[in-house]
C-alpha positions as CSV (number, residue, x, y, z in Angstrom):
1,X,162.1,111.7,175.0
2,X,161.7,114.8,173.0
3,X,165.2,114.5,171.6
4,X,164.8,111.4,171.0
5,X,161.8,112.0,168.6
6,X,163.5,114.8,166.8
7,X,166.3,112.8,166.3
8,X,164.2,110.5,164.5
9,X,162.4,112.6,162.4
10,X,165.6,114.0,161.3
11,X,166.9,110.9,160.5
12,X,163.8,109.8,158.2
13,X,163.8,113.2,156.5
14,X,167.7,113.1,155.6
15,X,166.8,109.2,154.6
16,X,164.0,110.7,152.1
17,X,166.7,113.9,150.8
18,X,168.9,111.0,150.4
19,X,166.2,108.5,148.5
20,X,165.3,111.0,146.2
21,X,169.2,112.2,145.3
22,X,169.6,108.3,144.3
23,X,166.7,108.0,142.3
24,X,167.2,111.3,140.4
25,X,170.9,110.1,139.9
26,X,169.8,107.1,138.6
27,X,167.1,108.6,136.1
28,X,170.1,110.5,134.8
29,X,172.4,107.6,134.5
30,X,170.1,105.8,132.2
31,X,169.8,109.0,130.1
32,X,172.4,109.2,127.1
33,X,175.4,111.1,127.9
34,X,174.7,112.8,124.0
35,X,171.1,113.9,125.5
36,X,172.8,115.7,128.2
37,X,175.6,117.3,126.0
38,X,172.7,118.5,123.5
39,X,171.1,120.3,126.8
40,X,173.7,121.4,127.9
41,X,175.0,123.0,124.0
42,X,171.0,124.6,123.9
43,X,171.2,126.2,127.4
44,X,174.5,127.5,126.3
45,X,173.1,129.3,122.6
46,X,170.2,130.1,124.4
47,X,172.4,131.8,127.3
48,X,175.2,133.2,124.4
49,X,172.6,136.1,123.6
50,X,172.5,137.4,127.0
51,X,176.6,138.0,126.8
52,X,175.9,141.3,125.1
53,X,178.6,143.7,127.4
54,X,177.1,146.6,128.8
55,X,177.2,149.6,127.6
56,X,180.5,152.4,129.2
57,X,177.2,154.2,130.7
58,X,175.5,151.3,132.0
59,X,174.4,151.4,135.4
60,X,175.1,148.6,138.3
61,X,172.1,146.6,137.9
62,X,172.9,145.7,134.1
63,X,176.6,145.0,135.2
64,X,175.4,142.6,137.7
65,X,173.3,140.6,135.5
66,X,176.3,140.5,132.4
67,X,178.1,139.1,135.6
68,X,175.4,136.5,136.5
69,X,175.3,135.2,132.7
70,X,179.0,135.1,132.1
71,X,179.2,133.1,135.9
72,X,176.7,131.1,134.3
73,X,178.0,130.5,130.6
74,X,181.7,129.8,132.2
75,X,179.9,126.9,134.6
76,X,178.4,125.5,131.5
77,X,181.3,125.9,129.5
78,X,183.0,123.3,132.6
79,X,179.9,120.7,132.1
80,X,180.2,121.1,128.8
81,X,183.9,119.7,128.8
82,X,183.7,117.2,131.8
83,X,180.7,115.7,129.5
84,X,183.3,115.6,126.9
85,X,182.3,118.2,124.5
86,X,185.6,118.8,123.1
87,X,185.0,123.1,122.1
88,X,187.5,125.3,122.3
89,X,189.1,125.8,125.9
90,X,190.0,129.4,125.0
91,X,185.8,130.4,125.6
92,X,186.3,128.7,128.9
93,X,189.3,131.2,129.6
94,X,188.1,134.2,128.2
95,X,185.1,133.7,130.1
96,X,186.9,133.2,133.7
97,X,189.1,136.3,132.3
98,X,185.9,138.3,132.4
99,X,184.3,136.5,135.5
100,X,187.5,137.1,137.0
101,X,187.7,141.0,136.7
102,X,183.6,141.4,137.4
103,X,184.1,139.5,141.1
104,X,187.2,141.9,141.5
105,X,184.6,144.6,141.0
106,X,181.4,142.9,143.1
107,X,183.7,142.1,146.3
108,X,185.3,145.8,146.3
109,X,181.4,147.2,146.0
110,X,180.2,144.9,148.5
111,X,183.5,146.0,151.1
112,X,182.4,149.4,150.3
113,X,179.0,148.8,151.4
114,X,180.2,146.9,154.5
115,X,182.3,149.9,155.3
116,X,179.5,152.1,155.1
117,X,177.1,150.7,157.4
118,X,179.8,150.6,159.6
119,X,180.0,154.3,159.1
120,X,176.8,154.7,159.8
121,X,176.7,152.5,162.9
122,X,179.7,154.8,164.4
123,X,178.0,157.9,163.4
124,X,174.7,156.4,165.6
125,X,177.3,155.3,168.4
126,X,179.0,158.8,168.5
127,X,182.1,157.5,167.6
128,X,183.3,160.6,165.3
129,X,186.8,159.6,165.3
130,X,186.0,156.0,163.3
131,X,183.4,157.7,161.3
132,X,185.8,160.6,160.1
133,X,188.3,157.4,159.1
134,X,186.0,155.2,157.9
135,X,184.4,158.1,155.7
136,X,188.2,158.7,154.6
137,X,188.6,155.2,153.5
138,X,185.0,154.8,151.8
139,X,186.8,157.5,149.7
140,X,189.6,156.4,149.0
141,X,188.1,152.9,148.3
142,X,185.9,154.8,145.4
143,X,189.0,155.2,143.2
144,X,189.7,151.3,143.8
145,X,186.1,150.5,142.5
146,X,186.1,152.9,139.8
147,X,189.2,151.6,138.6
148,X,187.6,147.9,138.9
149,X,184.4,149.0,137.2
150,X,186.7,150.0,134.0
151,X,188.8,146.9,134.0
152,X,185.5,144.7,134.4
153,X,183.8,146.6,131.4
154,X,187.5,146.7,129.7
155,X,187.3,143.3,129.9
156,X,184.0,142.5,128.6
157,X,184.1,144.4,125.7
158,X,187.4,142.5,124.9
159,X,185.7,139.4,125.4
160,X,182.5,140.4,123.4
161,X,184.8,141.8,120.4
162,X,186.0,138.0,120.0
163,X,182.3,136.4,120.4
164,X,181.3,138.7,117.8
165,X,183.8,138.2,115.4
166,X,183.3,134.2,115.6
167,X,179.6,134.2,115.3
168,X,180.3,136.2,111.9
169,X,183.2,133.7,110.6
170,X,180.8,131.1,112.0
């Protein structure tokens, strides 16, 4: 009897998720698709002055956010052509370039982080043998995300020298 009823209410609240998708879908199909490219081109301007690289010296936090707005300017870069904004696709593969090299450096800091909770968790455990070689790996894993840092900030500096140059031609 209880299953039953939970079953129910599950079914009326996907039913609602569901109700309101369709109606917000439908709002936005009555809206001009020239509306929605002209919100999408603002967001992007708006967005274009947080693209700024960081500086050589610039610590993880800043890197992190550049990453965030260049995931975000790349994903409107892709509404922006699938609403049929016909701009230059070489933005959209500059910014992937650069999106590209920053997730090569955010998945090697986040395996190094893995690894050293793991390190510590041996270390707890007594296990000296896996925490002298995961200890040996976390080290060796630092030139690997050094080397990733550089290429990420490489890479966005390359990308911002471009941006720069267009928005004084422009």
């Amino acid at each position: 009897m209880a299953r039953d009823h939970s079953e129910r209410i599950l079914s009326k609240t996907r039913g609602r998720r569901i109700r309101k998708l369709r109606r917000a879908l439908s709002r936005r199909a009555k809206a001009r698709d020239e509306d929605l490219v002209r919100d999408l081109e603002r967001a992007r301007r708006r967005l274009a002055r947080r693209l700024d690289p960081p500086e050589p010296e610039a610590d993880d936090r800043d890197l992190r956010r550049f990453h965030a707005a260049v995931r975000k300017a790349r994903d409107l870069g892709l509404l922006l052509s699938d609403a049929g904004n016909r701009g230059p696709a070489s933005f959209l593969e500059r910014e992937a370039r650069v999106a590209d090299a920053l997730d090569r450096w955010r998945e090697l800091r986040a395996f190094r982080a893995a690894l050293e909770r793991e390190r510590e968790d041996a270390e707890v455990r007594g296990s000296v043998t896996l925490a002298f070689g995961l200890d040996r790996l976390i080290s060796a894993l630092d030139q690997s995300l050094a080397r990733a840092r550089r290429e990420a900030l490489k890479s966005a500096r390359a990308a911002s020298n471009v941006v720069a140059f267009q928005r004084r031609s422009a």
